[in-house]
N, C-alpha and C positions, 0 to 999 in steps of 0.2 A: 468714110465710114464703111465698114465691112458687116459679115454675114456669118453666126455664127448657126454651125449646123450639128445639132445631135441626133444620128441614126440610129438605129436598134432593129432589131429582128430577134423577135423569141425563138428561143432554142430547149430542146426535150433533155429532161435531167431531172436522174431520181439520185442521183449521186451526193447531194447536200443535206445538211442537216436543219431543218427549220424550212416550214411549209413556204412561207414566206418568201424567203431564198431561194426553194426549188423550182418555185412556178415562176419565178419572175429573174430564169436566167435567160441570158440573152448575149449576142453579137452586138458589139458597140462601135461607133467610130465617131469621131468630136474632128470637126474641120472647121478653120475660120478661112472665108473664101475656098482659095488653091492648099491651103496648109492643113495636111492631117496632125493635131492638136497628137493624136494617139499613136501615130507612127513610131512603129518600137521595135527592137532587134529581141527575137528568140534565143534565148540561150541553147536549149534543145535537139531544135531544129534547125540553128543557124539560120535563120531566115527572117525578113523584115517583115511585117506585119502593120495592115494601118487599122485591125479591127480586135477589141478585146473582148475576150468571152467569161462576161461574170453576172451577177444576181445584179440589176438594176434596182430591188427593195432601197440598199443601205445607202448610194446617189440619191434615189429620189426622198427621203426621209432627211439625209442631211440636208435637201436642197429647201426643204420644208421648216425644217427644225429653225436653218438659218435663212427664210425668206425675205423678211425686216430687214435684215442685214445688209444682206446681198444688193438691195437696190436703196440702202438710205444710209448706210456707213462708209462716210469717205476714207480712204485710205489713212490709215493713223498709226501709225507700228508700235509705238509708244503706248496703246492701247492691250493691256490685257485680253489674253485668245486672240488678237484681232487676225492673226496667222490661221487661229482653226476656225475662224467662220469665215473666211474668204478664199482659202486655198482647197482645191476639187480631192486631192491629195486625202482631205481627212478624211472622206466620206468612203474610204474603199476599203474597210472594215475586211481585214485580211486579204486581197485581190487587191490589184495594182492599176493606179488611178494615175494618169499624166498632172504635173505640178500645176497646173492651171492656175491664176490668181485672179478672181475676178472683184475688179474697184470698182464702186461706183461714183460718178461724180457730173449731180447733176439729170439732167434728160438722158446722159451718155454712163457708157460703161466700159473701164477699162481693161482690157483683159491680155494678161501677160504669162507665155508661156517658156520653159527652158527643161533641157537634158536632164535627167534622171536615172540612176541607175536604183532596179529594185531586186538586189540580188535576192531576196527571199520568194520571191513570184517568179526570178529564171528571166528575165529581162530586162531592156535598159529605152527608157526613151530616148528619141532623139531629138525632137523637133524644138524650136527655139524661135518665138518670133512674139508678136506685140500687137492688138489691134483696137479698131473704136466697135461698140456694137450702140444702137437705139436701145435703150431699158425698155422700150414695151414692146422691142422685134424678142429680146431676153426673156422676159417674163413671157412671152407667146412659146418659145421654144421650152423653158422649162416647166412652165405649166402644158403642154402636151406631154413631155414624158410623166410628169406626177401623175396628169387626169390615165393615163393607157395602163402605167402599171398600176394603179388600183384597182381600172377595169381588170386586169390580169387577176387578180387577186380574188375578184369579184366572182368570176365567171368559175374560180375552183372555192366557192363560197368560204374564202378567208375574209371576216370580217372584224372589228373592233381593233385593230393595231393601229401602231401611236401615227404611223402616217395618215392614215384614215382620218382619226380625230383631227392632228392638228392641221390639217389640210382643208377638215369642213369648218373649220372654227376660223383660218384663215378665207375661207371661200364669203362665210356667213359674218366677216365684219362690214361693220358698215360705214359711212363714210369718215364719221367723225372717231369710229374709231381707230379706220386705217391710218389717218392723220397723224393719231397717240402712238401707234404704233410705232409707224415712220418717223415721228420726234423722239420714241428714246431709242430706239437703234441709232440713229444719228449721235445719240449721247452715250456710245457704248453701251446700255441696258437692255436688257431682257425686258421685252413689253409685259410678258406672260408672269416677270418674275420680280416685278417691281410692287415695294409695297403700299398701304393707303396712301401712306407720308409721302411715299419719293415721287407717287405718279400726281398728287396735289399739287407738291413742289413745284414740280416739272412745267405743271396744265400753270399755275400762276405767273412762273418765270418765262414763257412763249408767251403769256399775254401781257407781259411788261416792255418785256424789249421789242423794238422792233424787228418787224420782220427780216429786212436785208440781213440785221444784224446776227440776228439769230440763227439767219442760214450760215454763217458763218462762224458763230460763237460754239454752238452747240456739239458742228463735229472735234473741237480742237477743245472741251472744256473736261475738267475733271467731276467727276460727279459726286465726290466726297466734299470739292467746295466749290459747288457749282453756284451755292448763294452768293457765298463770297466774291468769286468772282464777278456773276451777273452783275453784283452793287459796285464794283471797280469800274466796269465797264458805264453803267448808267449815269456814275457819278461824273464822270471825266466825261463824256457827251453834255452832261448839263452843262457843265462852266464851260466847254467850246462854244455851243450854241447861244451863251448866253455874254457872250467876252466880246470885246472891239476889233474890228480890223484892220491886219496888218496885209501888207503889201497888196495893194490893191491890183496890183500886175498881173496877177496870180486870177483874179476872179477878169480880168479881161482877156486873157489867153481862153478861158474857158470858153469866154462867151464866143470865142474865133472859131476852135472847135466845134462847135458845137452847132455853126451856123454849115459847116462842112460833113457832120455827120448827117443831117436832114437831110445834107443832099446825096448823101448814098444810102438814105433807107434802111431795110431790113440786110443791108449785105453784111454786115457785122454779128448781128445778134444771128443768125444763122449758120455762123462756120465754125472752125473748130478754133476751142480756148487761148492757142499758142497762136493761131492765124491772125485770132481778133489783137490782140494784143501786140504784133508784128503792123498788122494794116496799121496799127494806130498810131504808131512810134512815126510811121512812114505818112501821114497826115500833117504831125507837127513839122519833119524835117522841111515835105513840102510846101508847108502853109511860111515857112522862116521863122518858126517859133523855138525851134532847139536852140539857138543865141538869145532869144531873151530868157527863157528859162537857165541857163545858164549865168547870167548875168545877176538873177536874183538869187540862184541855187542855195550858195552859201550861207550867204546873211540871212535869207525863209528859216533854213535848217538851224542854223543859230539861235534863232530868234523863239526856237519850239521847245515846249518843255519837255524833261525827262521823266516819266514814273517808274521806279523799281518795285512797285507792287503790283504793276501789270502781270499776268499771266505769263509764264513764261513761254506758253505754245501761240503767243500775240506778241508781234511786231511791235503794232502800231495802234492807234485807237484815233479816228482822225474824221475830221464833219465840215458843217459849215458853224460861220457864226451867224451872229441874227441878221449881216447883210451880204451873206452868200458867198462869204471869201472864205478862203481854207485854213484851217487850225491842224495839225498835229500834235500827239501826245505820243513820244518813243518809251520805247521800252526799256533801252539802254541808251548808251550813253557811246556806242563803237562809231566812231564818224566814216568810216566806210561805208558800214552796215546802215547808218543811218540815210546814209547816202541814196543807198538801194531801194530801202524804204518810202524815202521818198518821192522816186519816181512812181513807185508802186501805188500810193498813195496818191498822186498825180493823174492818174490812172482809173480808178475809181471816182475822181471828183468831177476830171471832164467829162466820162463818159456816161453818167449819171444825169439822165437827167430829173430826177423826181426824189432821190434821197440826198440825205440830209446827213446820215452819219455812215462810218466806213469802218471796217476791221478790217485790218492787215495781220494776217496770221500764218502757222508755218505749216495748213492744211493743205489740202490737194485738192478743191473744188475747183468749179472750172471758173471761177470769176479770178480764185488766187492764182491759179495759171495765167489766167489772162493778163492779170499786173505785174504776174514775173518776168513775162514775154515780154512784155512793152519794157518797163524798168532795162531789161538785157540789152535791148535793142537801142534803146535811149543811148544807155551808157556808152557801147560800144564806140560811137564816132567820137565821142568823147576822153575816152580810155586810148584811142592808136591814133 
């Protein structure tokens, strides 16, 4: 995990139009560790530059506008705007902003950057690379430039602008409301701009479903049938939970598992998503369990039902029954896919040890990383 660094140094300019923008221009440079984020070729002056010279106002405003966002909407492309509240790009309101994309997912955040050319600004970025940051190392960095440039603002008594507001309104919620907030950004919504109905909704449907689930359900659901689906989803947990079990093999590899995860402790739940899920794959093969799961692969998957009224941004919908062995509900009907699925699923069941039901979905949180990793790595000895 890396360090992401925004620098700045105010700079004198009467040359802009709006008080706002004058007094809060400045020198910029955006580095994750060694990598200047803003490393950029001058048209001009033929020369490489790692620092840009614009109004820090319209950053820090967008970084405002979309705070909620930023740190509770996992990556979902299929999402409306989800490109303009995550990409650093939107926020340079005529001046030239490196493509930044910052995901969140989880305690972590991902932040991915690539070339650019901004022929209307007379430059081209360069820099191109990919890193993890801590969400509260993130929210420390971005909350310093918010809190300085309003001090800026302050001290040339510019007061009442929309960053102001919605900065103290974001400073001044409180806990139960940050919660509300961080649940409908997660559900694509505007916290600020959702109505009686949709935020009722909302406060009802997190207090039905369970939590794991929800962390899951929420970033990947549509919020026109977000009932609908939430009742898909509950309905198909009940009759798992509440059905007979099969292959009983299934719930004694668990318990193998799981006597081997105790014995490494916190080393899993501390590292990064694709690791956990790599270390895990590499548990089974050492413990000799990749050949019994294999053994039963088929006939489990067989054995499991198909729903096409499942969600299409959900895999899988998968739990225990009432004597702790594992049920699936697929989404299709693809035996490859289903395949993947399954270990994915697999994946969540062992390493669980306190929940009871599982979403396998096509989001990008760190738990669904974590079952793609293991699934990948499963497969592979199996696959060559």
């Amino acid at each position: 995990m890396g360090k992401l660094r925004i620098d700045f140094e105010w700079q004198n300019s009467d040359q802009i139009q709006g008080e706002e923008l004058n007094e809060t221009f400045a020198s910029l440079s955006i580095s994750y560790d060694d990598q200047f984020i803003t490393r950029a070729f001058k048209y001009r002056s033929k020369t490489v530059t790692k620092e840009l010279y614009l109004p820090l106002y319209p950053m820090a405003e967008w970084f405002v506008l979309n705070w909620w966002y930023l740190f509770a909407e996992v990556y979902n492309p299929n999402r409306i705007n989800y490109h303009q509240r995550h990409n650093l790009s939107f926020a340079q309101d005529g001046y030239a902003l490196p493509d930044l994309n910052i995901r969140p997912s989880g305690q972590k955040v991902e932040l991915i950057w690539s070339p650019q050319k901004r022929n209307l600004q007379r430059l081209d970025f360069l820099s191109a690379g990919q890193g993890i940051v801590d969400i509260l190392d993130l929210k420390d960095q971005l909350s310093d430039l918010i809190n300085q440039t309003i001090g800026r603002l302050e001290a040339y008594n510019i007061c009442d602008t929309l960053l102001q507001k919605e900065w103290s309104s974001i400073l001044n919620a409180d806990e139960e409301e940050q919660e509300f907030c961080s649940l409908a950004a997660s559900s694509g919504k505007d916290p600020y701009g959702m109505s009686e109905i949709e935020q009722q909704l909302l406060i009802n449907l997190y207090n039905k479903i369970p939590k794991n689930i929800g962390a899951e359900f929420f970033p990947v659901c549509n919020f026109d049938k977000i009932e609908e689906e939430a009742d898909i989803i509950t309905r198909i947990l009940s009759e798992i939970h509440s059905d007979s079990d099969h292959f009983e093999n299934i719930k004694n590899i668990r318990d193998r598992v799981n006597k081997k995860l105790n014995f490494f402790g916190d080393r899993f739940s501390n590292s990064a998503p694709w690791l956990r899920g790599y270390e895990f794959a590499k548990i089974i093969r050492s413990e000799g369990l990749s050949g019994k799961i294999a053994d039963i692969e088929y006939d489990f998957i067989g054995a499991q039902e198909v729903n096409l009224n499942i969600p299409k941004t959900i895999n899988a919908i998968s739990g225990c029954t009432h004597n702790n062995n594992l049920q699936i509900v697929f989404s299709n009907n693809n035996p490859q896919s289903k395949r993947f699925v399954f270990y994915r699923a697999l994946y969540d069941y062992f390493s669980s040890h306190e929940a009871i039901s599982y979403l396998i979905t096509k989001s990008h949180t760190e738990n669904q990383k974590a079952n793609r990793a293991f699934a990948a790595e499963c497969l592979i000895p199996v696959i060559h």
